[in-house]
C-alpha positions in Angstrom: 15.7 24.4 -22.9 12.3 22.9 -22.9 12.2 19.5 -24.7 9.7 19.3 -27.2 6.3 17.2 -26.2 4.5 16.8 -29.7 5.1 13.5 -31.5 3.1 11.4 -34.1 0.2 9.5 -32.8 1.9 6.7 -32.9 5.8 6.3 -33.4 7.2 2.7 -33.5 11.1 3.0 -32.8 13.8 0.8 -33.1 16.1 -0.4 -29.8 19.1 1.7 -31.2 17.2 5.1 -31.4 16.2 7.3 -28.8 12.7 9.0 -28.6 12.6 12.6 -26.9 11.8 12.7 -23.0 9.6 14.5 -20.7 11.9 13.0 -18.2 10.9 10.5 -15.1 11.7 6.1 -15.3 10.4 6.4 -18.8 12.1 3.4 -20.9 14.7 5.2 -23.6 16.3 2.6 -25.4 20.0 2.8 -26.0 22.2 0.0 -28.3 25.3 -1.4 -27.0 27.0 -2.8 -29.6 29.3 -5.1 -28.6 28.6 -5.2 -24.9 26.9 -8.7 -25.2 30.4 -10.1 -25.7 30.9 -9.5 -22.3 27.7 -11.6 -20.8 30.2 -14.3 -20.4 34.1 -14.9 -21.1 34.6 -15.3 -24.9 33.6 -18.7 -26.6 32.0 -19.8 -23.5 29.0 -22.0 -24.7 25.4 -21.6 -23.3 25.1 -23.6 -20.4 22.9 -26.5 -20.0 21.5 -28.6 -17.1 19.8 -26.6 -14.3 20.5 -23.6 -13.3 21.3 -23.3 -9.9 23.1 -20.2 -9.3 20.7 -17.5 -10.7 20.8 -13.8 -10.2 18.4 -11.6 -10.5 18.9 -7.9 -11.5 16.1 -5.8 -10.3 14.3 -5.8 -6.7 10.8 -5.2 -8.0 8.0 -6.9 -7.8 9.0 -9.3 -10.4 12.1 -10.2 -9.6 11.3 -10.9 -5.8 8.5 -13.0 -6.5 10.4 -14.9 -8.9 12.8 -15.8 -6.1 9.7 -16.6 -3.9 8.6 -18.3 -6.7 11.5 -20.8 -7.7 12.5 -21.3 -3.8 9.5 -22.6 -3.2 9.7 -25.1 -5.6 13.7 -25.7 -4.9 15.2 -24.5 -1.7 18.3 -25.7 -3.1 18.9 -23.2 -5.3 21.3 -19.7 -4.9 19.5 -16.9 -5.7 20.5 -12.9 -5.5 18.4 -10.0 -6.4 20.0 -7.1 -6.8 18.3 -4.0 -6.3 20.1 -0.4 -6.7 18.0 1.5 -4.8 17.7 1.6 -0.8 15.2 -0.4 0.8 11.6 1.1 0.9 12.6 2.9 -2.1 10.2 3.1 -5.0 8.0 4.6 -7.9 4.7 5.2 -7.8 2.2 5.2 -5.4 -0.1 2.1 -5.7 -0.6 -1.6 -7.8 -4.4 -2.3 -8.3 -4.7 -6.2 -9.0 -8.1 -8.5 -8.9 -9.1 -11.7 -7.4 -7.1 -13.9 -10.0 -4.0 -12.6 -9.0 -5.0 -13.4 -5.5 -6.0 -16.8 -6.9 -2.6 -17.5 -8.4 -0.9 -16.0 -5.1 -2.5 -18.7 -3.0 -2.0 -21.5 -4.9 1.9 -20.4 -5.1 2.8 -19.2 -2.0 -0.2 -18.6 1.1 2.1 -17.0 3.1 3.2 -13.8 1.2 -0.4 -14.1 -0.3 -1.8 -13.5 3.0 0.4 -10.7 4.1 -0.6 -9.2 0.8 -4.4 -9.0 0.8 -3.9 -8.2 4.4 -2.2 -4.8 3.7 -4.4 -4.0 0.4 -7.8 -2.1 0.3 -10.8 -2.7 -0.9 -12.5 -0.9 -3.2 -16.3 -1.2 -4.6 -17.8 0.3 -7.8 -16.3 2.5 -10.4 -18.0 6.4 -9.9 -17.0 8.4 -13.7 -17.8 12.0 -12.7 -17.7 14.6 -15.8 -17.4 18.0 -14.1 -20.6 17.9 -11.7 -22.3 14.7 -12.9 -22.1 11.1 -11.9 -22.3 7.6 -13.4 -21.4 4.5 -12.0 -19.8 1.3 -13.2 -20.0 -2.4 -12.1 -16.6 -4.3 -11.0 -14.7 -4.3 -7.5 -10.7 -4.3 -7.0 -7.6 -4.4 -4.6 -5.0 -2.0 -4.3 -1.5 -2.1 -2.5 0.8 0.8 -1.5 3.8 -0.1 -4.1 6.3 0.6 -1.0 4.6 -2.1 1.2 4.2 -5.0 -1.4 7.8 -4.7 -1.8 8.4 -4.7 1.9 6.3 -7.9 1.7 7.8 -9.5 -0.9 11.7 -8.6 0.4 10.5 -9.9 3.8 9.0 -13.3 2.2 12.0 -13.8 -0.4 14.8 -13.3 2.6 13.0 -16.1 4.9 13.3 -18.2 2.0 16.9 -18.0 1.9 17.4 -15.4 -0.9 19.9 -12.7 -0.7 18.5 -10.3 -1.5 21.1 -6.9 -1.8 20.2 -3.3 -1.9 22.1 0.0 -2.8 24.0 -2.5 -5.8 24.0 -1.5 -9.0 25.1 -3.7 -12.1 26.6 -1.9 -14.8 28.5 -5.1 -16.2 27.5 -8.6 -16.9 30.8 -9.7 -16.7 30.6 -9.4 -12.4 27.8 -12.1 -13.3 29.8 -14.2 -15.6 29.2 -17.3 -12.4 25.7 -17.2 -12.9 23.7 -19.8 -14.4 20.6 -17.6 -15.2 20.6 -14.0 -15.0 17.3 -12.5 -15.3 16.9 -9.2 -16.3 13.8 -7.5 -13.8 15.3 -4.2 -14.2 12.1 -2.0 -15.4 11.2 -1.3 -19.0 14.3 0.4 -19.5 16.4 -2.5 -18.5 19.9 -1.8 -18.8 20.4 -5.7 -19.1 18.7 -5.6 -22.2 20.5 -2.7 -23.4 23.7 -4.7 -23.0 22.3 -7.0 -25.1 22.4 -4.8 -28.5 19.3 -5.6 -30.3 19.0 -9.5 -29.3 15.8 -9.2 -28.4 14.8 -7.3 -31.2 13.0 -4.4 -29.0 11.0 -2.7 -30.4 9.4 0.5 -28.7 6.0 2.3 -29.5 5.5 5.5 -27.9 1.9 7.0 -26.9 0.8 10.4 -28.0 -0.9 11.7 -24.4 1.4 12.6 -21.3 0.4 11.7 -18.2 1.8 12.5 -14.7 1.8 9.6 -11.7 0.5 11.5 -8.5 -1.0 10.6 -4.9 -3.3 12.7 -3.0 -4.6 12.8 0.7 -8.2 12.2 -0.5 -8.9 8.9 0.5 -11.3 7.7 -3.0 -13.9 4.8 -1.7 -14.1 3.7 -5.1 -12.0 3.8 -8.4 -12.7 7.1 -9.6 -12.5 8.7 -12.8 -12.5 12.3 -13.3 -12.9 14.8 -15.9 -12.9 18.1 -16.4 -12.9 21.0 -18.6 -10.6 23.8 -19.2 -10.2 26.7 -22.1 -7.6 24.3 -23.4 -9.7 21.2 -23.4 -10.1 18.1 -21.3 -8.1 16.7 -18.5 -8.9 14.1 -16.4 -7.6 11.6 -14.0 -7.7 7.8 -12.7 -7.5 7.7 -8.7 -7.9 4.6 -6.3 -6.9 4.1 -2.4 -3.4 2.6 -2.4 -2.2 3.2 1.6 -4.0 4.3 4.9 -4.7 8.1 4.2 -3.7 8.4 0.4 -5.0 7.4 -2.9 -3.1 7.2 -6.4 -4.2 9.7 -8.6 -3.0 9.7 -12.4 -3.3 12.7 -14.6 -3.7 12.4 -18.2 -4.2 15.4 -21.4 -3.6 15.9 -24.8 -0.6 17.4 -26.0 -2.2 20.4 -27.2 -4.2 20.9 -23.9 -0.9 20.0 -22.2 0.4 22.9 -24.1 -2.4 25.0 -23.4 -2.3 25.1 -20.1 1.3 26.2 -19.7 2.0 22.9 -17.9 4.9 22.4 -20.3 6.6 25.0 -18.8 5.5 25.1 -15.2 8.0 23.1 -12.8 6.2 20.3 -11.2 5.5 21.8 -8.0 3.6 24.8 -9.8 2.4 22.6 -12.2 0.9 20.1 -9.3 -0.8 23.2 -7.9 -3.1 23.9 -10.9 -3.7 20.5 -11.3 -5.3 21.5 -7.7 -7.2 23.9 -8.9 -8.8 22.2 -11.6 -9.7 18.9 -9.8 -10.6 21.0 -6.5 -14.4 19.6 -6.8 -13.6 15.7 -7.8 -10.7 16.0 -4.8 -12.5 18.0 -2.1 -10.1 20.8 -1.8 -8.0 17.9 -1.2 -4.0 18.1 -2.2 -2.2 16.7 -4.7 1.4 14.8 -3.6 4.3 15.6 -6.4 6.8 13.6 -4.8 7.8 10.3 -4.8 11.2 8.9 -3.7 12.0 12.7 -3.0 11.9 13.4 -6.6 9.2 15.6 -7.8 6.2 14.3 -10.2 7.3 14.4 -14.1 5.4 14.3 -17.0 5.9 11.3 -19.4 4.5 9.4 -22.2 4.0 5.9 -21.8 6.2 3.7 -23.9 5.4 0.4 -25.3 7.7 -2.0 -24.9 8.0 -5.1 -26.9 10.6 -7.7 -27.6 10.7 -10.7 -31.0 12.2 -12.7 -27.8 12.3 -13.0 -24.4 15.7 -14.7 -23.6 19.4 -14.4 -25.0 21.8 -17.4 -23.8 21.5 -17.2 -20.2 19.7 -14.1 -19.9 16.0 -13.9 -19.9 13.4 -10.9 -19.2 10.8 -10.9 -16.9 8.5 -8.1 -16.2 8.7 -4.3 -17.1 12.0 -5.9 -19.0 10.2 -7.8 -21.3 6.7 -5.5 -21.8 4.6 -3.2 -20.6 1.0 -2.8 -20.7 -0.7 1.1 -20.8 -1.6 2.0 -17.3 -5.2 2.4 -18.3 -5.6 -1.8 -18.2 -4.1 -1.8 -15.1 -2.5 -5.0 -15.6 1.3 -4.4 -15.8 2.4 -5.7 -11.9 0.0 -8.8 -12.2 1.4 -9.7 -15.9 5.2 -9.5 -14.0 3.9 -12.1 -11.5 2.5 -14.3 -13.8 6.0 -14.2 -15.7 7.7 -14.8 -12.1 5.7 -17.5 -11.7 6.1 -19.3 -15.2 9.2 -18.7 -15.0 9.8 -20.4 -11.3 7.5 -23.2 -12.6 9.7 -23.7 -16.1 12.5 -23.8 -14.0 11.2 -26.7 -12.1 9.7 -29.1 -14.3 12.1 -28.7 -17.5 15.3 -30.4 -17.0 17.2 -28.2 -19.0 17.8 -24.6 -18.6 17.1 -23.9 -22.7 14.4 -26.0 -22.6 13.2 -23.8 -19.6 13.2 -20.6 -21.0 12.4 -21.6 -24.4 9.0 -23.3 -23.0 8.6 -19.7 -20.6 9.3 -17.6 -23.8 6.7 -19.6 -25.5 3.9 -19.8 -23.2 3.8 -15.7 -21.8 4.4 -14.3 -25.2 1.3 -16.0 -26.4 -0.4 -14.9 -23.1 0.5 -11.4 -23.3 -0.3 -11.1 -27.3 -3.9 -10.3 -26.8 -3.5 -8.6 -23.7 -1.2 -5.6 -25.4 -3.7 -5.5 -28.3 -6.1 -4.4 -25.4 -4.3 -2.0 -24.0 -3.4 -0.1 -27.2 -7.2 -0.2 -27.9 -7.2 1.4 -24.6 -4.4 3.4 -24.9 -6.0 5.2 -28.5 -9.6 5.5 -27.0 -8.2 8.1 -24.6 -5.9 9.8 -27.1 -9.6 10.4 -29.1 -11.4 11.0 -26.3 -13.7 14.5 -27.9 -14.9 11.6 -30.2 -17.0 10.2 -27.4 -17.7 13.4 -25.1 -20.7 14.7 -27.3 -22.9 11.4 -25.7 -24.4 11.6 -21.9 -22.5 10.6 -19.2 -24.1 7.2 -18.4 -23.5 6.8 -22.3 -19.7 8.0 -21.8 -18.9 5.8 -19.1 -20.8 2.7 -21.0 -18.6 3.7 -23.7 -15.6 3.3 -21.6 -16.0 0.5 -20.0 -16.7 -1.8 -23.5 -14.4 0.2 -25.6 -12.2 -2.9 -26.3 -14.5 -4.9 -27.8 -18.3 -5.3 -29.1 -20.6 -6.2 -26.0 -24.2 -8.0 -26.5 -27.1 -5.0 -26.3 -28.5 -6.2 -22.7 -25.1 -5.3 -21.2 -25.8 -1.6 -21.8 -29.5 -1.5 -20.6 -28.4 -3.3 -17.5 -25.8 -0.9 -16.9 -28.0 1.8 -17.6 -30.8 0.1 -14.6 -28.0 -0.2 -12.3 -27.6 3.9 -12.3 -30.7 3.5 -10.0 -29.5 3.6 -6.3 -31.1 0.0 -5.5 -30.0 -1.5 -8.4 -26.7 -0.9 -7.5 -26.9 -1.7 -4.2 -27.9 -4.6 -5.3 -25.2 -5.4 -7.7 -22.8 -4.3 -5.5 -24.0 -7.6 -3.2 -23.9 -9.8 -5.9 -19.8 -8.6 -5.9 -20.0 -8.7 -2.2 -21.0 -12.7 -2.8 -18.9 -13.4 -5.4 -15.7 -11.6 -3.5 -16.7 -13.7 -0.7 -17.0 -17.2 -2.5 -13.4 -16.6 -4.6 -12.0 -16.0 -1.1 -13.1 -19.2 0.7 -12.2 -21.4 -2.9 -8.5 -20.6 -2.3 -8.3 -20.5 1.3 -9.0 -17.3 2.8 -11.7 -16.6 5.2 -12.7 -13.1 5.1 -13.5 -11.4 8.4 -15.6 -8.3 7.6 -16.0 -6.4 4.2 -14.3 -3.3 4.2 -11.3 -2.0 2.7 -9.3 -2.5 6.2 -10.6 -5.9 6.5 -8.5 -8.3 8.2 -7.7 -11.7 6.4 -6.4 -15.2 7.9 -5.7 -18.0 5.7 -7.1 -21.8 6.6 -4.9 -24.4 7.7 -4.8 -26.0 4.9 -4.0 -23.2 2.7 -1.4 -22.7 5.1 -0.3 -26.3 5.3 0.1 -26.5 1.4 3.5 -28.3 0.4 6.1 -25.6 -0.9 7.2 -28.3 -3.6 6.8 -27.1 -7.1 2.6 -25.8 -6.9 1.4 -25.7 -11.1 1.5 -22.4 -12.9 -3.1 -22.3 -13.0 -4.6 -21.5 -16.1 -5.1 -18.1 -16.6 -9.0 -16.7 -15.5 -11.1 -15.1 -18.0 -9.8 -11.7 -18.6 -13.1 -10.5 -17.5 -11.9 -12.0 -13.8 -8.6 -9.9 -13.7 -7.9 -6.4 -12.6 -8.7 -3.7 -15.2 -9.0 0.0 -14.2 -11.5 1.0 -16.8 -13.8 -2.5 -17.3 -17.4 -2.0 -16.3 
């Protein structure tokens, strides 16, 4: 039996009840009452001093770097990350990030930094292409194959000392109970969270559109958006390079076109196929790839995740865990780092553990605030998008890239010159310079342009001391990654 897509535009549900699924790592929040007595043996009190037997459950992005993280700044400690999948197993297909990532990644560790931006691509420009027409946006990126940042990141983390252990799979804190900190990494549906009833006070605010996560064998030279239009209305996609030979391609719809369409009751391979057949001009007669981890591509909706607090005793959440951001700001892998990192850099300069995760609750929940605001403007711009296709294209796209916020009038005539050819050749050197100075101000000397360019980090990047580098200040959130910014 098929389950149901249509919900309200926007449905706010509490941790102890479960929204319908289309299926896939969707988060579906499930109480446990009465499991969080078993975090630790009964009337044990909350432990104090520093923790230096922490465990992390979850072998993501956020979880390794974390361990990167706090090794760095204390070799001394003992720290597991336990992963239940095999190694090189993974969702998804790419993580887009900007140069303040990179930034932060260099002044935290230059060594998993460099392998990094060695194995991303480049991309330059943003092309919006509405059936047979083309507008461009401003802005340049990086994207990573999901699979080789955590190859990276396992490879860095296990140098450093941490165990890290695969094919594990935690169902009960109590195996933990000799941990000083556990941290929860375990994706937005974190079953470490779960086991903490409604501690957190989650809250979960589901999106009306579904969208399905994809790759394709089109290699995209610049972050592409695509849309085009069937009897049943719109559907478009976001696609970007992400490996050698493959790009991530995500499709989004209304419901109703969803319906429309018969996707909701084609199997994924079938329903990948007309995907094929409605994209086959933006992809080239290229194909669409439906499987990932040798599961086959589901639709979803996007799920909100929020929490009144982001540690419990001596759990705390970090990443997916703890939010998420909608996939349309791009932002949800570098917001886990930044947590990895505050958290690493909490750890160190705060001389007891409440104290630590008190001052890390504090400071990335006031960070992240406007950031989720931004991405449910984002997130409800798309879920009205016939409100804005009656305008041109170069008007469309304009609108697109500013819908988060009012933007001063010259903004729009300048992006309206920069349609010319030369125009945006020549913006696309001023990127080109600015690309190029970031790179040299935190140690990395760029050899070529391209998206396969080759990176080597100075000396003294490389020569940086491993004790306890400071958390930067966040950039401008103009400076960080966003897939739909002009």
């Amino acid at each position: 039996m098929r389950t149901p897509l249509h919900r309200p535009h926007r449905q706010e549900t509490p941790a102890g009840t479960a929204p319908p699924s289309l299926g896939g790592p969707n988060p579906t929040p499930a109480a446990h009452q009465g499991a969080a007595a078993a975090v630790r043996p009964p009337g044990r009190a909350a432990r104090t001093g520093h923790a230096k037997k922490i465990v992390c459950v979850g072998g993501g992005p956020a979880g390794l770097y974390f361990a990167i993280a706090a090794k760095r700044r204390d070799a001394g400690l003992d720290i597991t990350v336990i992963e239940r999948d095999p190694p090189g197993a993974t969702y998804g297909w790419g993580v887009g990030y900007g140069d303040d990532l990179l930034d932060h990644l260099y002044g935290n560790d230059p060594d998993s930094a460099q392998a990094v931006r060695a194995a991303s691509a480049l991309w330059q420009d943003q092309e919006v292409r509405l059936g047979e027409e083309t507008a461009y946006l401003g802005r340049y990126g990086f994207s990573i194959a999901r699979a080789t940042l955590l190859d990276i990141l396992t490879r860095r983390a296990t140098e450093l000392g941490v165990d890290v252990q695969h094919r594990r799979t935690v169902e009960d804190l109590a195996e933990l109970a000799d941990a000083d900190l556990i941290v929860a990494c375990d994706g937005a549906n974190s079953r470490v969270r779960q086991l903490h009833g409604d501690h957190f006070s989650t809250r979960l605010q589901v999106g009306r559109n579904p969208y399905m996560w994809l790759g394709t064998d089109k290699v995209f030279p610049r972050f592409t958006f695509a849309f085009e239009p069937t009897p049943a209305g719109w559907v478009w996609f976001y696609a970007y390079p992400s490996s050698a030979g493959i790009s991530t391609c995500v499709v989004e719809c209304a419901p109703e076109t969803w319906r429309g369409l018969g996707l909701d009751a084609l199997d994924s391979a079938d329903g990948v196929r007309l995907l094929e057949q409605i994209f086959a001009s933006a992809l080239d007669g290229h194909a669409l790839l439906g499987q990932s981890r040798g599961e086959p591509a589901r639709w979803q909706h996007f799920t909100e995740v929020r929490n009144a607090t982001w540690y419990h005793d001596n759990v705390v959440l970090l990443g997916d865990a703890a939010h998420t951001t909608h996939y349309t700001l791009g932002s949800g892998t570098r917001l886990a780092l930044l947590d990895a990192i505050e958290l690493a850099h909490s750890l160190y300069t705060q001389a007891e553990l409440p104290a630590a995760l008190h001052a890390y609750d504090g400071r990335r929940r006031a960070a992240l605030h406007p950031v989720q605001a931004a991405a449910r403007t984002s997130m409800a711009w798309f879920e009205h998008l016939d409100r804005h296709l009656e305008q041109d294209l170069v008007a469309f796209a304009y609108a697109m890239s500013v819908r988060q916020g009012v933007q001063p009038p010259w903004r729009y005539q300048l992006h309206r010159a920069t349609q010319v050819p030369v125009l945006r050749r020549v913006r696309r050197e001023v990127n080109g310079g600015l690309r190029r100075y970031l790179a040299l101000r935190r140690g990395e000397t760029a050899l070529g342009t391209g998206s396969a360019t080759r990176r080597v980090t100075t000396t003294a990047a490389l020569a940086a001391p491993a004790a306890a580098p400071a958390l930067k200040a966040p950039l401008p959130e103009g400076r960080g990654f966003s897939t739909l910014q002009g």
